[in-house]
C-alpha angles and dihedrals in degrees: 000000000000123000120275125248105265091026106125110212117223117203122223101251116211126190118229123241131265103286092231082049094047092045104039085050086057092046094051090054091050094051088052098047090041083057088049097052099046085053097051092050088050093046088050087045089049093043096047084047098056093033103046107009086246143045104213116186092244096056090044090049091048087046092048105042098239139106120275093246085060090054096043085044088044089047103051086051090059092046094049088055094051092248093113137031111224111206120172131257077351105074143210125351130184115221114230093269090054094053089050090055100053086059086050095053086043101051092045 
């Protein structure tokens, strides 16, 4: 049941891992996440494209449940990466690459 009075109480002391270890796991979660969040932008994008004939920022930002600084942040990243192509008052266009990789992210 509970511990006695008297009773002292020892923690189970663990070493941490290596720092190189501890930061380059981290890193490796951030990278991934960082993957997961550019394809699901392009599959949006894609999605948004076929359904509607645009994907315009506010209707990302409705579909993914952010502010629409987060999407046109989110946007010129992409662009700056060659994911996206950015056209004014046009908006957002996948090259040909991008689109395949939304079918990619969709089948598997």
């Amino acid at each position: 049941m509970g511990r006695r009075a008297g009773t002292p109480t020892t923690k189970k002391v663990t070493q941490l891992v290596n720092v190189e270890e501890h930061v380059e796991g981290f890193r490796q979660v951030r990278e991934a996440h960082r993957r997961e969040l550019i394809d699901d932008y392009v599959e949006l994008i894609s999605d948004l494209i076929i359904e509607v004939g645009e994907a315009r920022q506010v209707d990302m930002a409705a579909r993914l449940g952010v502010s629409q600084p987060t999407v046109a942040k989110m946007l010129k990243r992409l662009a700056s990466l060659g994911v996206i192509q950015l056209i004014p008052w046009r908006g957002v266009v996948l090259p040909a690459d991008g689109g395949k990789r939304a079918q990619g992210r969709r089948a598997g």
